[in-house]
C-alpha positions in Angstrom: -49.5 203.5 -36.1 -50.3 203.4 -39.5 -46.3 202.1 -40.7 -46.4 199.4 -37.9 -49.4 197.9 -39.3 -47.8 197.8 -42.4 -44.8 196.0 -41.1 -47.7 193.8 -39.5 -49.3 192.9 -43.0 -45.6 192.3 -44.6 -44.9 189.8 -42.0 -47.9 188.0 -42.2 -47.6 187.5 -45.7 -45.4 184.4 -45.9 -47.1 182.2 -43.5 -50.2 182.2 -46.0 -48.1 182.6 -49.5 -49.1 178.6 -49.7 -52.4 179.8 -50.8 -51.4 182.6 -52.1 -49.2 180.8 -54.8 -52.1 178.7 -55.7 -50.9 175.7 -54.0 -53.2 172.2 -55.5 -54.7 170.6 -52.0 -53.0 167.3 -52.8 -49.5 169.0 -52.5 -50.6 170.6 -49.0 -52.2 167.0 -48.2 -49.0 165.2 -48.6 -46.5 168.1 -47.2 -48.5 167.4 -44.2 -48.8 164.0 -44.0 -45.1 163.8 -44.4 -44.6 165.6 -41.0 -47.9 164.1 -39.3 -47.6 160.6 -40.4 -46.4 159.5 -36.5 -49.6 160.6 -35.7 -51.6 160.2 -38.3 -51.2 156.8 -39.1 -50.0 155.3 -35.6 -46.5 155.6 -36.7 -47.0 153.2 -40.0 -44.9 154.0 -43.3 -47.0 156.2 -45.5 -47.1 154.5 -48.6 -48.1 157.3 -51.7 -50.9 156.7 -53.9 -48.2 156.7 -57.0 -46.7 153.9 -55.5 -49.4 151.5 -55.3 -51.2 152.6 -58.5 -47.9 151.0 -59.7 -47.8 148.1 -57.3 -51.2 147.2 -58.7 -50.8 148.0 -62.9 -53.6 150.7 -62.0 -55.6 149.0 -60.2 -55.9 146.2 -62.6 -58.8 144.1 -62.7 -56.6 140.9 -62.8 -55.3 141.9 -59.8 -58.7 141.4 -57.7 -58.2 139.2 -54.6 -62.0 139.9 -53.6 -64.4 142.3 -52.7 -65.5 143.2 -49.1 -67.7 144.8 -47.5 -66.0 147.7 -47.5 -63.3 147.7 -50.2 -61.9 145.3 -52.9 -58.6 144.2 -52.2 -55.9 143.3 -54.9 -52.7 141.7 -54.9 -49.6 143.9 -55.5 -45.9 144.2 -56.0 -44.1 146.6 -53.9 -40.9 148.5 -55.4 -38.9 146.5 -52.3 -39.9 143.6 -53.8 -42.6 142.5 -51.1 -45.8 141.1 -52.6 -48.7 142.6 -50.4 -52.4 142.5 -50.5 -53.4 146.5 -50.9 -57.1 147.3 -49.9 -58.8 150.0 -51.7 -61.4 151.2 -49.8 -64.8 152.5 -51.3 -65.3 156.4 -52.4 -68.6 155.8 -52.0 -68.6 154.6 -48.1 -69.2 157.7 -46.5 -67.8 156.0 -43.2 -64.8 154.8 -44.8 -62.4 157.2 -42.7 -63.9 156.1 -40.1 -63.1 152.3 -40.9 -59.3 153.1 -42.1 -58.6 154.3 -39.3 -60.0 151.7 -37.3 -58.4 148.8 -38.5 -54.9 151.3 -38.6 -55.6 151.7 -34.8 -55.6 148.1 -33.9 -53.4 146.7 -35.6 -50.8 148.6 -34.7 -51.9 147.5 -31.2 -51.5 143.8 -32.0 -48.7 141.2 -33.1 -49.4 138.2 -32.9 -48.1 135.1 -35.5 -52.3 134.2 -36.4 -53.1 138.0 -36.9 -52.6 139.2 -40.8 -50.1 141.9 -40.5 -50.7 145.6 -41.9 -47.1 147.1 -43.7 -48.7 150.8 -43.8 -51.3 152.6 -45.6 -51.9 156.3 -47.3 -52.3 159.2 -45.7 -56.1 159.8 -44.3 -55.9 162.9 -46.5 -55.0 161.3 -49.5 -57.3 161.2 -52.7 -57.7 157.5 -51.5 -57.8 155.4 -48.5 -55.8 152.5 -49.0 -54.4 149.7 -46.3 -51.5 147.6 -47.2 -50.9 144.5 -46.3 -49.4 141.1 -46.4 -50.0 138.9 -48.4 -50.9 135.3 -47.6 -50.7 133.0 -51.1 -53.5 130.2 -50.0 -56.9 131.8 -50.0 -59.3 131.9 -47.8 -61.1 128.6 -45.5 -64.2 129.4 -47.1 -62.3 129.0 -50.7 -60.9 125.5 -49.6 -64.2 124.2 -47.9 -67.3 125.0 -50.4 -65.4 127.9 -53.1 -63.1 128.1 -55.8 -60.4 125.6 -54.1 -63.1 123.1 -52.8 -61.9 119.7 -53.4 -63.8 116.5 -51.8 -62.9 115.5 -48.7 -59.7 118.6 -48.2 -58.5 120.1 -46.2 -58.3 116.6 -44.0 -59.0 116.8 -40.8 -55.9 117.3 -39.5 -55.0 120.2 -41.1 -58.9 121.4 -40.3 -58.9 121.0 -36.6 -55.1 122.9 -36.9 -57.2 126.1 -38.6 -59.8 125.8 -35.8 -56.8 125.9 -33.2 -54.9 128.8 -34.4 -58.3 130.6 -35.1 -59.2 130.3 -31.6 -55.9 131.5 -30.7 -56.4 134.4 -32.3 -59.4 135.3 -31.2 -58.6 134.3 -27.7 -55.8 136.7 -28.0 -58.0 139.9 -29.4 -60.4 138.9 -26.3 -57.2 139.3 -23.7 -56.7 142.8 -25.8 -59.9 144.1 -25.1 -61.2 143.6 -28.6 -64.0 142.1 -30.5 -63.6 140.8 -33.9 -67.3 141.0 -35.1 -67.3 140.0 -38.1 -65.5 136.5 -37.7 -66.4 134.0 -40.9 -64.4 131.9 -42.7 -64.1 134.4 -45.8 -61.9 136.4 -43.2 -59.8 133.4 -42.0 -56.8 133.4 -44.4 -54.2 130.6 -45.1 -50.4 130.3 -46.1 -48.5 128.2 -48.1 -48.4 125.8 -44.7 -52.2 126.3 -44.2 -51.1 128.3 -41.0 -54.4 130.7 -40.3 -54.1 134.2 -40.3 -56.9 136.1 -39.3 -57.9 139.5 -41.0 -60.3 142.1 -41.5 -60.9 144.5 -38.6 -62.8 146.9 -40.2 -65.9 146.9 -37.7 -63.8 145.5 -34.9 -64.2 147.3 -31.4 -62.1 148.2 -28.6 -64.0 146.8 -25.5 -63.5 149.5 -22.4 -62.6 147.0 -18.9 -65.4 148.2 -16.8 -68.4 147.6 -18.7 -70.5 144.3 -19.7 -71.1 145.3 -23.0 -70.8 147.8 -25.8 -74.9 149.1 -27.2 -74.2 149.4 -31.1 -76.7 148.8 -34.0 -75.8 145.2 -35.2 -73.3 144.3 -37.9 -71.4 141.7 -39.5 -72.0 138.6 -42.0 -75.6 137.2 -42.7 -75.3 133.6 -41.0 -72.8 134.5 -38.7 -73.9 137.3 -36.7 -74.8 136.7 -32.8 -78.9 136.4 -32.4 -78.5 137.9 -29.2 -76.9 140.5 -30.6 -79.1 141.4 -33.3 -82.0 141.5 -30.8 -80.6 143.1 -27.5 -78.1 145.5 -29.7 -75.2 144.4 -27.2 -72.0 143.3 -27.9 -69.8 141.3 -26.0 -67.4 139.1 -26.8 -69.9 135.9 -26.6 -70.6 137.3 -30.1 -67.6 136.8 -31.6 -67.9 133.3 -29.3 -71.3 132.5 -31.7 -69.7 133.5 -35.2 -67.1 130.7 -33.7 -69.5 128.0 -33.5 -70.7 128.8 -36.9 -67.4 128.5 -38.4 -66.8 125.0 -36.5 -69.9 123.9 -38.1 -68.3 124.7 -41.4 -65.1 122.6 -40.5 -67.1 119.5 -39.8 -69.9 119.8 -42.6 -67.5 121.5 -45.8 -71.1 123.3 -45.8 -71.5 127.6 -46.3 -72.9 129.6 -43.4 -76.2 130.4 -45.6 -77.5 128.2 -48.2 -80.5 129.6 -49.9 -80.8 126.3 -51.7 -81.3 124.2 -48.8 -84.7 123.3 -46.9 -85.9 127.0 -45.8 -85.3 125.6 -42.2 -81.9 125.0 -42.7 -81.0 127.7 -44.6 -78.8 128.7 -41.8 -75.9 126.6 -41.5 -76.6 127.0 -37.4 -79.8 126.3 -37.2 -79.2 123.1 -39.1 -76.2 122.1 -36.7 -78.5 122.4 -33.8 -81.3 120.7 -35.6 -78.9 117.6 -36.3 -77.1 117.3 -33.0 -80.2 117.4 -30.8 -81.3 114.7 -32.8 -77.7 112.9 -32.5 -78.0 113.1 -36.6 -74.1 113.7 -36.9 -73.9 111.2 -39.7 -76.1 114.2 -41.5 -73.9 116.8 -40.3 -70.0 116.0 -40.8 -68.8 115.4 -44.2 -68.5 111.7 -44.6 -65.5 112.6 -46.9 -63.4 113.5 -43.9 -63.3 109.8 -43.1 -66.2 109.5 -40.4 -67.8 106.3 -41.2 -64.3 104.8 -42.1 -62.2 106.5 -39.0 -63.0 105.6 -35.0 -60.4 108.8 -34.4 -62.0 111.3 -37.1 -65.5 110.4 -36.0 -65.0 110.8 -32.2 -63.2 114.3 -32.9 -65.2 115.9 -35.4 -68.3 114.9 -32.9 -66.8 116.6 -30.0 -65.9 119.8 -32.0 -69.8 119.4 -32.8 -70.8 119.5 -29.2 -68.6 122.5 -28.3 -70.2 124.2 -31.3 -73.3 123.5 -29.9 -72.5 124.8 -26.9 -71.1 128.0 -29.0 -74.2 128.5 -30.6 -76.8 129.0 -27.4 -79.3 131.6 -28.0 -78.0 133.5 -24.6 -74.7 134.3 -24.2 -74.2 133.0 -20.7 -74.5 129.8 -21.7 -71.8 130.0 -24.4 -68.1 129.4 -23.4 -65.5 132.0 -23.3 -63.1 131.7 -26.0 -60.3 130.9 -23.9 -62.6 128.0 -22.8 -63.1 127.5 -26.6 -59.0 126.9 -27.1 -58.5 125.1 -24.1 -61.3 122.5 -25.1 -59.9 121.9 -29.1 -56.5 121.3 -27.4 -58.0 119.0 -25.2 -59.9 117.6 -27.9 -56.8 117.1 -30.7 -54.3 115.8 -27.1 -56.9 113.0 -26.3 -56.9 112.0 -29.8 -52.7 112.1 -30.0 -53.0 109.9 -26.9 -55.4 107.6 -27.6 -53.7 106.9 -31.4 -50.4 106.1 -29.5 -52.0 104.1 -27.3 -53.6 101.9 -29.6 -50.2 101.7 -31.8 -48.3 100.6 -28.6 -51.7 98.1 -27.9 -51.1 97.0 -31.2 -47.7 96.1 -31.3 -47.4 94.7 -27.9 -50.6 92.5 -27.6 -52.3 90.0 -30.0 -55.9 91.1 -28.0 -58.0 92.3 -30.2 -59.2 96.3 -30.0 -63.1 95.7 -29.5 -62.0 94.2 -26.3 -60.5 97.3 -25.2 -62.4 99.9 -23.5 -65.6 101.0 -25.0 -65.4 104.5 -26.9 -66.8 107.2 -25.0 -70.6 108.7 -25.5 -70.4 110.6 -29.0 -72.6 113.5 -27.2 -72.2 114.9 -24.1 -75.1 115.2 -21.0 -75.1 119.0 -22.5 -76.5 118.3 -25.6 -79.0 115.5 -24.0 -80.4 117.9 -21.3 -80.8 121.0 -24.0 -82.2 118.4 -26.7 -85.8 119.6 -26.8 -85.2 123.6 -26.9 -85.5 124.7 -30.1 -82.6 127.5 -30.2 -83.6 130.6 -32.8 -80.6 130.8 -35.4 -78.1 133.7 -36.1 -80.4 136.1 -38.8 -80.0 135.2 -42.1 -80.0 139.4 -43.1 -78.9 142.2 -40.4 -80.4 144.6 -42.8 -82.8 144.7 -45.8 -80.6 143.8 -48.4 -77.2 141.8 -48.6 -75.0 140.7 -50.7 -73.5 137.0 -50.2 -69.5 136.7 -48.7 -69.8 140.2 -48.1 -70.0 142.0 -44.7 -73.5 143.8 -43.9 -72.9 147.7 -43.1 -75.1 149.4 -41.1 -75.3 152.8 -41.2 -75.1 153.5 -36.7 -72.5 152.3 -34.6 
């Protein structure tokens, strides 16, 4: 008895001579990520910490695209060549595994041409948690429209109603997944070269099961943006990612940010403002006259729809708000009407000496919506989800 259980002991020997030896944890960590990645990491290349330390000249300041509310991200230069935006996520976020793999989880469920793409990340055992992914040159909408890119009167219109388009295609799209956004702004709306949107940032997003109404979870998101209903009830559905919408539309039309601290204290939301002015038919104190609304019959019948279906975005209860499908349908309505009618007056124009005001009279500028709903005074999204915020930045909450 006593010689077989020495045989037992020399046998077991080598299947713990890793510790043994004196192994460092970062060499198990990464001999193990190696053969768990598949699983791991949803079957994403494992990029090693070594390698984007380089990518990034350490992490270099220089290198700073911005700062979230979760991580700072930084532009970097892969050994392949590809330039990719790598997002460092904080040490001190004790729910940062939780995030990582969060946003590794969906998208790897999603491809879509408006949805920023992830290229891989680090091990979840690694000494960091870091996400890598494309990079998209132009900034962000809320860089073009009141931030370090803001120029008067650009983006035009055009190219404004194209990013609310693609954004609500987007979106529409996550909804048809079974996923909510929550956190949609226009700090998280990114453009390329071609001011073609992609949408990024999934770090609170949710998977929403079929068979339920709504998902109970301690509000979260962006001050200004997040869903009043929400923040009250502590549901989600996907009418809240519907609201944070509307807010961004107002942003589109105005060139204003979601929360102004240096506006009137009534309008320091940007939502509350919107509703204020287009109860009151004010649009004239709404859209930027810069995007050609006193000068343009087209521009100013556009931009005043899009301000209705905001309106209709930013109801206090969600019933009352469209469905993002609903959302899309209505701006491609909205931009095909106004291809139509242009063409239409060209063809007018060319073929008859009568002049236009004896055409058909332009339609209403607001519709019977907005006239029976002018008197209710509709509470705005919160201008703080939490007791202190820091502007651009995503509010954490420490429950789900």
């Amino acid at each position: 008895m006593i010689l077989i259980l020495c045989i037992f002991v020399v046998r077991r020997r080598p299947a713990s001579s890793n510790f043994l030896r004196g192994k460092s944890p970062s060499h198990l960590s990464s001999t193990s990520d190696l053969e768990n990645n598949a699983t791991v990491c949803f079957g994403l290349p494992i990029f090693s910490h070594t390698e984007l330390v380089e990518a990034t000249n350490n992490f270099d300041d220089d290198k700073v695209l911005g700062d979230g509310g979760f991580g700072t991200v930084y532009f970097g230069k892969l050994r392949d060549g590809r330039e990719v935006a790598i997002k460092r996520l904080y040490q001190h976020n004790y729910r940062r595994h939780e995030q990582f793999m969060n946003e590794v989880e969906i998208l790897t469920r999603l491809r879509h041409k408006n949805l920023v793409s992830l290229y891989g990340c680090t091990s979840r055992r690694s000494r960091e948690l870091i996400l890598v992914y494309e990079f998209v040159p132009n900034g962000t909408v809320a860089d073009h429209l009141h931030g370090d890119h803001a120029q008067s009167g650009l983006p035009a219109w055009p190219v404004r109603m194209s990013i609310a388009i693609e954004t609500a295609t987007a979106l529409a799209y996550l909804h048809a997944s079974d996923i909510i956004h929550r956190d949609v702004k226009t700090n998280n709306i990114l453009l390329d070269e071609n001011f073609s949107v992609k949408v990024a940032d999934f770090g609170l997003s949710r998977l929403f099961p079929n068979d339920v109404t709504h998902i109970s979870t301690a509000p979260q998101g962006t001050p200004g943006y997040v869903d009043p209903e929400y923040h009250q009830c502590y549901q989600l559905t996907e009418k809240s990612d519907v609201y944070s919408f509307g807010v961004v539309l107002i942003e589109l039309i105005s060139s204003m940010p979601a929360v102004d601290f240096n506006r009137h204290r009534h309008e320091i939301n940007l939502a509350n403002l919107a509703i204020s002015k287009i109860q009151k038919c004010a649009f004239d104190e709404l859209i930027d006259p810069n995007l050609g609304y006193k000068s343009c019959e087209q521009v100013a019948r556009m931009t005043t729809l899009v301000a209705e279906l905001a309106f209709r975005c930013l109801q206090q209860e969600k019933e009352l708000r469209p469905s993002m499908e609903e959302v899309l349908e209505e701006l491609q309505r909205i931009k095909s009407e106004a291809y139509e009618s242009e063409n239409v007056q060209q063809e007018e124009h060319s073929d008859s000496e009568v002049p236009m005001s004896v055409g058909q009279p332009p339609s209403p500028p607001i519709g019977d919506q907005i006239v029976l709903l002018k008197n209710i005074h509709l509470p705005p999204s919160p201008v703080s989800v939490a007791d202190k915020w820091i502007s651009q930045r995503t509010t954490p909450n420490s429950s789900e």
